[in-house]
N, C-alpha and C positions, 0 to 999 in steps of 0.2 A: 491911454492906449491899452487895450488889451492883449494878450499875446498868446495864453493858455485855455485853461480849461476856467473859465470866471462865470461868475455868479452876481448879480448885479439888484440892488435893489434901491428905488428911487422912490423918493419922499420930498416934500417940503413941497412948494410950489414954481419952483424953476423949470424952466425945459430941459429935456435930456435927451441926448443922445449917446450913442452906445453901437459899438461893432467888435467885428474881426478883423485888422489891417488885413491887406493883399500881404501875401506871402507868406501868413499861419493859416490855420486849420484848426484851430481848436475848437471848442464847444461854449455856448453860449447861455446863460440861464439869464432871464431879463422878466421883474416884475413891476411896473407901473404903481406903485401907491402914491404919486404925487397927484397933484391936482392940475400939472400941465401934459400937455402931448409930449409924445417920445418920439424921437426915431429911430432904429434898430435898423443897424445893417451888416449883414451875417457873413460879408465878406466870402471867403474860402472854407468856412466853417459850419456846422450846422447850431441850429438858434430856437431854443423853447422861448418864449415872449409871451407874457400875459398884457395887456391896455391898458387893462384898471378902467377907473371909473373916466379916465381922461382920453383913453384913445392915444391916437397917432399913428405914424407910418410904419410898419414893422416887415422889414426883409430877413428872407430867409438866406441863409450862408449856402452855398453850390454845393456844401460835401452832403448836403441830401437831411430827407430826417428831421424837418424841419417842426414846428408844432407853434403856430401862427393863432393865439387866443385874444379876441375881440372882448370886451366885457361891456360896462354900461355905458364908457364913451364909443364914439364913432371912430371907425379903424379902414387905415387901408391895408390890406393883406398880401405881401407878392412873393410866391413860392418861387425857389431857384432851383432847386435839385431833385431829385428823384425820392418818391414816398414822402412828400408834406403834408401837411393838416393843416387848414386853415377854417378856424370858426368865428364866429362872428356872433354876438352874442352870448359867450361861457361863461368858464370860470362861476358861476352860481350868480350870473349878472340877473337883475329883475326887470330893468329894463333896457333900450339901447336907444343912441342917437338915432337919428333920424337916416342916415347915409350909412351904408356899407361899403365897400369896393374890394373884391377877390380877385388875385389873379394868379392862375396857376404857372408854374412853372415849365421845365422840357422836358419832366419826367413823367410817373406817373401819381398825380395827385385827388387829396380828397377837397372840396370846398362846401362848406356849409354854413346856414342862419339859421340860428334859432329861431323859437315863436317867439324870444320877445326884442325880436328886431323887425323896424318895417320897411325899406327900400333897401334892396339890394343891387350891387351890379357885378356879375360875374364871369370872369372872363378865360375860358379853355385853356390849354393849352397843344403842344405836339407830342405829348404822352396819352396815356390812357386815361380821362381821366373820370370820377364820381363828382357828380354836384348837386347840393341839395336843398331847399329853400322853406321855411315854414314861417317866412317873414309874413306880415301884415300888410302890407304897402303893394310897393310898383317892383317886378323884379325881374330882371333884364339879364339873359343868358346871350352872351357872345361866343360860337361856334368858332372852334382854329381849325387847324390840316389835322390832329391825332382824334382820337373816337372816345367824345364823351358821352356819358350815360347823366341825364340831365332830369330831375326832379323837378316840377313847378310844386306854387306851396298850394295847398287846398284850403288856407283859413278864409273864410268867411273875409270877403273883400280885398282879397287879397287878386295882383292880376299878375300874370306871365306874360314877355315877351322874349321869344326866341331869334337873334338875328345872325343872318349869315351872309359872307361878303368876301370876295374872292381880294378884294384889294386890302383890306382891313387886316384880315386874318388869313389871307392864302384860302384856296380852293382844296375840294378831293379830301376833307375830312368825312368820317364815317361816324355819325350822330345815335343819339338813340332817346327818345323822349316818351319817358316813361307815365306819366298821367295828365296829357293836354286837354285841357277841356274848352271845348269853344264855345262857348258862353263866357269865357271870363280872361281867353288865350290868344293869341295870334305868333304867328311867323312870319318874321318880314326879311324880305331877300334882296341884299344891295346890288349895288355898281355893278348893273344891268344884266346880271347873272337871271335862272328864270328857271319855273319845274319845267322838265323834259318829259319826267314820265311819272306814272304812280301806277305800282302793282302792287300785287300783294306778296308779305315776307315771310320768311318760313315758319310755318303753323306750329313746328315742332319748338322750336326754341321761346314761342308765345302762344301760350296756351288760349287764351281772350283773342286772338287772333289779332293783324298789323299790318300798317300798308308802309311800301318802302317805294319811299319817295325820293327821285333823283335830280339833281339840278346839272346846268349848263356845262359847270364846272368842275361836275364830276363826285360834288361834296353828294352824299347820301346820309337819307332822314328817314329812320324808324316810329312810326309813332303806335306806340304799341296801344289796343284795344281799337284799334278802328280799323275800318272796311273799306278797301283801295275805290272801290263802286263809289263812293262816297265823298272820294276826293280828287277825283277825274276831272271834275270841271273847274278845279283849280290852276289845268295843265297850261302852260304857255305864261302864265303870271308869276306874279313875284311878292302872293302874300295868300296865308294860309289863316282863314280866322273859323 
């Protein structure tokens, strides 16, 4: 059990787990060098965690501050506190497993893939949050209620989808997707929610110009460089490709 400020570093080929009991706060330093998955749970505390080459489950501790590092095995990432980092593919990893999985937390956080990870799935949160993707694969951004600023990757075969779903994740999130390309993108909009409208966003704050697109539910989609004219005849549906 750990109880303070601990440092933790794991070898050999056993499984490991590792936390902060409820009722401390301390701090957490967790490095991966074994050859099995980990789990890490950050309890009331905040949690630096590297994967290593073996991956695992890694949670971040609620007092925030968290720093969520994926390397060459496959990791699931879940942010709890305010100002996390979660990457996926670091640490000077050369390659990654095949699967990803981010989830942010209630604050405001950052989520990112490297290029040398390929499927990713990431998941908003009700803070502010950044998400960013330069996977090779399939890569799957889940919209919640707070206003993420969402990345697709642009590598060569790589595809985007964007989903949003009033039952899943709560409605009346405020979005913003920064380079959709439809050739290789889509938006898909669940449990019967549907665009309402599509105008265009203010020109000042996107220079390339944006259309801001609203749904049923209240949730709003920025997609920035494109022309609302262009996205009209999307209106009444529930998928954007």
């Amino acid at each position: 059990m750990l109880t303070g400020n601990d440092t933790v570093l794991a070898t050999g080929s056993a499984s490991v787990q590792a936390g902060v009991p409820t009722g401390y706060a301390g701090t957490l330093d967790f490095i991966n060098s074994s050859s099995a998955q980990a789990t890490v749970l950050g309890g009331h505390g905040s949690v630096t965690a590297f994967g290593g080459n073996a991956g695992g489950l890694l949670y971040g501790g609620t007092g925030g501050n968290n720093s969520l590092i994926g390397g060459n095995g496959g990791v699931s990432l879940v942010g709890a506190g305010n100002n996390d980092y979660l990457l996926a593919g670091g640490g000077g990893a050369t390659t990654s497993a095949l699967n990803n999985d981010l989830f942010a937390g209630p604050g405001n956080e950052t989520l990112m893939a490297s290029s040398v990870t390929q499927n990713n799935l990431f998941a908003a949160g009700s803070g502010t949050d950044i998400i960013s993707s330069a996977g090779s694969g399939s890569q799957a951004f889940f919209a919640a209620t707070g206003s993420a600023t969402m990345y697709g990757s642009t590598v060569s075969g790589a595809t985007n989808t964007y989903f949003f779903s009033s039952s899943l994740q709560g409605g009346g999130g405020n979005d913003v997707l920064e380079n959709f390309n439809s050739k290789t993108d889509n938006i898909v909009i669940l449990s019967g929610v549907n665009i309402v409208s599509v105008t265009g966003a203010n020109n000042g704050n996107y220079p390339t110009g944006a259309a801001l697109v609203t749904l049923s539910d209240n949730t709003q989609i920025t997609m920035v460089g494109y022309n609302a004219s262009n996205l009209q005849k999307f209106v009444g549906g529930s998928i954007i490709t």
